[in-house]
N, C-alpha and C positions, 0 to 999 in steps of 0.2 A: 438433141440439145440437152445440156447437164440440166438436170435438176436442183435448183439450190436449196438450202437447206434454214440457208437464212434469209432476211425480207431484202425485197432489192425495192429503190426506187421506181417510177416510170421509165427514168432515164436510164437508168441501171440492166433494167431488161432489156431496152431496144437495144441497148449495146450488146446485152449477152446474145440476143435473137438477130443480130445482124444488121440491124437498122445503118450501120457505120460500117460495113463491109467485113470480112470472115476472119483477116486479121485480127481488125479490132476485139471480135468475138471471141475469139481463141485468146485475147489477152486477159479478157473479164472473166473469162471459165476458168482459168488457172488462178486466178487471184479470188474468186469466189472459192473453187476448189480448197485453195489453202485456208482460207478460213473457215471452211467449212467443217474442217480437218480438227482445227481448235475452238467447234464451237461459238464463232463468233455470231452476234446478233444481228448482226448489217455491216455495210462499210461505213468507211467515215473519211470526208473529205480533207483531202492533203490540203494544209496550211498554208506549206513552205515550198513553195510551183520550184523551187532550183533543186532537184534530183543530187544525189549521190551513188557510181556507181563501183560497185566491187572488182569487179572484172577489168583489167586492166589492160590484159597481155596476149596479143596475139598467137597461143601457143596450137600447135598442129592439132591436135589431141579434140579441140575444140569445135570438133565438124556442126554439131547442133548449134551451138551456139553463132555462128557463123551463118548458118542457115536461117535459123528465127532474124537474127536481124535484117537479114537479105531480105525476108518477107516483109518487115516493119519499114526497112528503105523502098521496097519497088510499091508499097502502101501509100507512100509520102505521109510517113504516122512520125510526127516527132512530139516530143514531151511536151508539157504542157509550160514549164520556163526553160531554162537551160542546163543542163548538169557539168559537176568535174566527177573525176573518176581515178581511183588508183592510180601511184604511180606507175611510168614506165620501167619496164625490167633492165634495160642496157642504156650505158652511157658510156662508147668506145674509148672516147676523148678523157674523159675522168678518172674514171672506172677501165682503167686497160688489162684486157686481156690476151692472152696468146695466143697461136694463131687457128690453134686447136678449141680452144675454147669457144674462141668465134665463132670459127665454123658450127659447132654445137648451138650457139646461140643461135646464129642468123640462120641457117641452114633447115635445121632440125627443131628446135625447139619454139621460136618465135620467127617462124617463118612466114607468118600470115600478121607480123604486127602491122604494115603497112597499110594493108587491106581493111582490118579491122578499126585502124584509127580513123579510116573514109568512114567506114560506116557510122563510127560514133559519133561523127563529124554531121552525117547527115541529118544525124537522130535527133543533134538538138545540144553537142558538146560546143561546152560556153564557147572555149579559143584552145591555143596552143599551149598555153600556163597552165588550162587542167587538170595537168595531172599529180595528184597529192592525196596523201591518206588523210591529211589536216586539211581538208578545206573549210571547216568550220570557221578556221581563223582570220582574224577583219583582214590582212593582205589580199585574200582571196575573194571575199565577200560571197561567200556562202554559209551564212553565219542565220541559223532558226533565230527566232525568238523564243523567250520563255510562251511554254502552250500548244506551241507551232506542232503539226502533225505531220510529220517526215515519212518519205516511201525512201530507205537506206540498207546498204547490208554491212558494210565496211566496218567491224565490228570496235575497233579506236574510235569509228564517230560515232556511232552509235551509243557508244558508253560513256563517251566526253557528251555529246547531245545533249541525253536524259538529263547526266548528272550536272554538269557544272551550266547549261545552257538551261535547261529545264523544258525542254520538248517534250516532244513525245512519241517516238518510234520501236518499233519492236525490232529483234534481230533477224533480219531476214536473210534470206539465202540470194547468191548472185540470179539474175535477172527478175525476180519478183520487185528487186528494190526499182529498174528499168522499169515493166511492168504498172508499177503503182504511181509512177510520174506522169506517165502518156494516159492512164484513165484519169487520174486525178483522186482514187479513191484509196485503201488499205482496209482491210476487214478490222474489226474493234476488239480487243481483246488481249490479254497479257501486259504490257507496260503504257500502254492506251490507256488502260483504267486506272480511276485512283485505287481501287483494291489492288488490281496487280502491282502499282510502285509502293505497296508497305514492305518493311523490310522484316524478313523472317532472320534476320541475322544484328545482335547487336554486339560489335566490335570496339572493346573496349583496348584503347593504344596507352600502353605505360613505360614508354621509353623514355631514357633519359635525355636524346636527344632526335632530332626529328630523325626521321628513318627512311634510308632511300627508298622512293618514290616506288623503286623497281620491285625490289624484294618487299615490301608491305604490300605492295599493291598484287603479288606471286601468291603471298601467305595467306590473304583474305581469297583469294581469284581458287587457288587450291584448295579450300577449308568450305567456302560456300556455295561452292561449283555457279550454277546458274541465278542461285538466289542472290536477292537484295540485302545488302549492307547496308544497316546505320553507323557510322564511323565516329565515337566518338573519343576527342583528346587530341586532335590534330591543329585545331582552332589556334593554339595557343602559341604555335609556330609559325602557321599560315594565315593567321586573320581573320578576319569576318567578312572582309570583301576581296573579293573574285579581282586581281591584278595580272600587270605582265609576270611577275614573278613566283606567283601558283598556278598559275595557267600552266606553264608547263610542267608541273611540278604535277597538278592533278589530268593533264594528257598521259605522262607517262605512267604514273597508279592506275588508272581507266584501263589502259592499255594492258597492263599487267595481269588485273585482275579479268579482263576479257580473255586474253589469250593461256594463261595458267589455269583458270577455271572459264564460267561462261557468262562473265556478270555482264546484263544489257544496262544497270544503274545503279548507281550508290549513292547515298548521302553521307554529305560529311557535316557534323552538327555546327551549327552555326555561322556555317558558311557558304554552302550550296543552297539555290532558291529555296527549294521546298524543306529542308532541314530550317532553315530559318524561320522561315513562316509557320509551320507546323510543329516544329521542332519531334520530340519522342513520340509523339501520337502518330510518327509515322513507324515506328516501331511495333510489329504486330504482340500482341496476350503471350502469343504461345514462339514468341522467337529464343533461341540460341543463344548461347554466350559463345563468347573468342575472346580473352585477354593476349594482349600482344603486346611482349617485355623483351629488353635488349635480347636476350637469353633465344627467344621463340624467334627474332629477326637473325641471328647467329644461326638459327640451326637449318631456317628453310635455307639460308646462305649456302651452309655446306652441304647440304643435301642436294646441288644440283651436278648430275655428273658432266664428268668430261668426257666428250665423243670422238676427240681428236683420234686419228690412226696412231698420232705419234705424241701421248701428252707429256711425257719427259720435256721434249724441242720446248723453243720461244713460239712463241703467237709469230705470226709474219705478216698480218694482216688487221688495220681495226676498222671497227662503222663507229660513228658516234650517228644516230638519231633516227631509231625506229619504236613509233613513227618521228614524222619529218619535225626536227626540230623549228621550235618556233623562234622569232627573231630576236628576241630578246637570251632565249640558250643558245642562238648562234652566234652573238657577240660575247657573251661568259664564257661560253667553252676558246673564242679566238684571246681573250683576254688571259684567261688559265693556261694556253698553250705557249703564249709570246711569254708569258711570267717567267714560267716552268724553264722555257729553253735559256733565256738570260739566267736564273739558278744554276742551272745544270752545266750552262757553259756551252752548250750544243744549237748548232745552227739552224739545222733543220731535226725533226722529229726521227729517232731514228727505227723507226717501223712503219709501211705505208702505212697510212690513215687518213680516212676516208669520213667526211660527214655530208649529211643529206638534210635537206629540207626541200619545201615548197618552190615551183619555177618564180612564183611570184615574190616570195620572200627572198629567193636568192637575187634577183631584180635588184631588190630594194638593198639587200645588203652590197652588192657591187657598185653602189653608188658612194657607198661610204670610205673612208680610207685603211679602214680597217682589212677589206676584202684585200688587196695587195699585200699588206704588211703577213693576212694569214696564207698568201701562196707562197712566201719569201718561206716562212717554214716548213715548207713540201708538203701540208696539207691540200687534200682538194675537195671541192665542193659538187655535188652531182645532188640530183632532185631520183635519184631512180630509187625502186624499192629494192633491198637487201635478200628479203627474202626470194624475191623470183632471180637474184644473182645468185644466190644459194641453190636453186634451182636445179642447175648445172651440175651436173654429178661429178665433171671434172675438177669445177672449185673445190671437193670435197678434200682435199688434199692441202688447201688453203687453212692452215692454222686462225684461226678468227677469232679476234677478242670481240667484244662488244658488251656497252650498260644497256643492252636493249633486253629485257627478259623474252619479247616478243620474238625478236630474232634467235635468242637459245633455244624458244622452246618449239621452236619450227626450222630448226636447222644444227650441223654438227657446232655453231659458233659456241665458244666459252663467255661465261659469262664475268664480269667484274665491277666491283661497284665505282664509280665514279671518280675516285682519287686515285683506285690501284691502274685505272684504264689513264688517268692522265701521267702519274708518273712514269708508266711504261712508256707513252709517246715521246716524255721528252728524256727517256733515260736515267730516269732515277730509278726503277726500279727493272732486274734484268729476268722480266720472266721467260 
């Protein structure tokens, strides 16, 4: 049996020593393991019983994974509330692809989604809505409280969590975030502690006008890699209170800054929990500077290359919303696209395009009359994630715009800010 290195409970050991059968035990070894790894002091009990998991996709590749959880179902071991989990990789009906393609998909690459969705099913997956990288969001209701102690890996939630939610979760890796739901525990240490969420980074923003979410949120995510940002000068655009209308404004910064560099939290002054309440004192002695002026948002812009095999051609392909957009940017963006095509004079959008959100939030928006009026424009709506469509090494050949930084910088897609991505749709502009 492991030796742990930090103090466990009474209850902590019966479970490492088997008191709960050998599954159980193999689950607590590994999650002691890990924090063991960082020094932590003990574990600390999850808050927030509704899980979140990374792992989404039933891809071949995935033999171990498939096996641990086989072990966890024939356990009858399920979490301790209910989780969602990543979105799905394919949506044929949506999302069409060729016939090659397909076959790639269903064949070879996600040939075991069927199977693995059972298992998830058995573990303790909420229902069939799921699947989303934004389950934070009230549609979905798996929303922490400020405090709340999260077992997550999904690195969008995790950095929307900390920051705009005020939890408290570390970045973990796919199955440890599984793992820490069904003991109920996570070892302590890194963004757990109020020492670990001081911010070694203070980012002063001096733009002259707010600055897309993507690329600020690139420039800080590039510049502080893992560290914490205190963010100040954004207040002045975004408020003091946390709305639908920086909600998503601060998912996609979060987002940016997690997958550009490795941020698990930031604060934004005077308006994120803990910037409010603490304000600079959460700013450490010996932190950094970053000024960021139109000039610096200009340049990480064009500093991002292009992967295309053919970047002369037009895009022939967009995403609007990775991650999945929230309900509120799924009616702006259907409102910008009807505007746009009445300007333009054009019917439908003349390049596919593609936006994604949450199964639940799409739900809610099909209820409204809006949803009709945005298929009238050959847009379509799919809940899948981009990147595991990106996947497919045949898409590769698919010219891809997209405002998602997340999606550039895990895939050949090009990147554009938000006006040049909408003009293109309805044809005002001919990239």
């Amino acid at each position: 049996m492991y030796k742990p290195k930090m103090e466990l409970t009474l209850e902590q050991k019966e479970i490492l020593e088997g008191k709960q059968g050998p599954t159980m035990a193999k689950i607590m070894e590994t999650v002691v393991m890990f924090g063991d790894i960082f020094d932590a002091p003990r574990l600390v009990k999850v808050t927030h019983d509704d899980g979140h998991l990374v792992t989404s996709f039933g891809i071949k590749l995935l033999k171990p994974l498939f096996s641990t959880m086989e072990q966890i179902n024939d356990a009858g071991i399920k979490t301790k509330g209910n989780f969602t989990v990543d979105p799905r990789p394919i949506d044929y009906k949506n999302v069409k692809c060729n016939l090659l393609e397909k076959l790639v998909f269903s064949k070879i690459m996600y040939a075991k989604q069927e199977m693995y969705e059972e298992q998830l099913a058995k573990a303790g997956l909420k229902d069939k809505n799921a699947f989303t990288c934004a389950a934070y969001l009230p549609e979905i209701g798996n929303t922490p409280k400020e405090g709340d102690i999260l077992s997550w890996a999904e690195s969008s939630a995790v950095v929307f969590a900390n920051s705009v939610l005020g939890a408290r979760c570390n970045r973990n890796s796919g199955m440890l975030d599984l793992f820490g739901s069904i003991i109920g525990y996570v070892p302590e240490f890194g963004l757990l502690t109020d020492e670990g969420r001081k911010a070694k980074w203070k980012v002063i923003v001096k733009c002259s006008k707010l600055p897309e979410a993507q690329i600020l949120g690139s420039a800080i995510g590039m510049k502080v890699m893992e560290d914490v940002p205190y963010v100040i000068g954004l207040d002045k655009w975004l408020g003091n209170e946390i709305n639908d209308e920086n909600t998503g404004y601060l998912k996609d910064f979060g987002a940016a800054t997690a997958s550009n560099g490795a941020v698990g939290l930031y604060h934004i002054d005077g308006l994120t929990p803990e910037a409010k309440k603490l304000g600079q004192s959460l700013i450490r002695d010996d932190a950094k500077e970053y000024i960021i002026d139109d000039a610096e948002i200009e340049r990480v812009y064009k500093s991002y290359p292009i992967m295309w095999k053919k970047p002369d051609k037009k895009g022939n392909l967009v995403f609007i919303g990775c991650p999945h957009l929230t309900f509120t940017q799924l009616n702006n963006w259907t409102d910008k696209i009807i505007a746009g095509l009445k300007e333009t004079g054009h019917k439908k959008v003349v390049v596919r395009t593609i936006m994604t959100t949450a199964p639940d939030i799409l739900d809610k928006f099909k209820k409204t009359p809006k949803y009709e009026k945005l298929l009238k424009t050959g847009v379509k709506v799919t809940s899948i994630c981009p990147l595991m469509y990106t996947n497919n090494p045949l898409t590769k050949s698919r010219r891809i715009y997209t405002s998602s930084n997340k999606l550039r910088t895990y895939s050949t897609a090009r990147y554009a800010k938000d006006q040049e991505i909408l003009d293109f749709v309805i044809g005002k502009e001919n990239k």
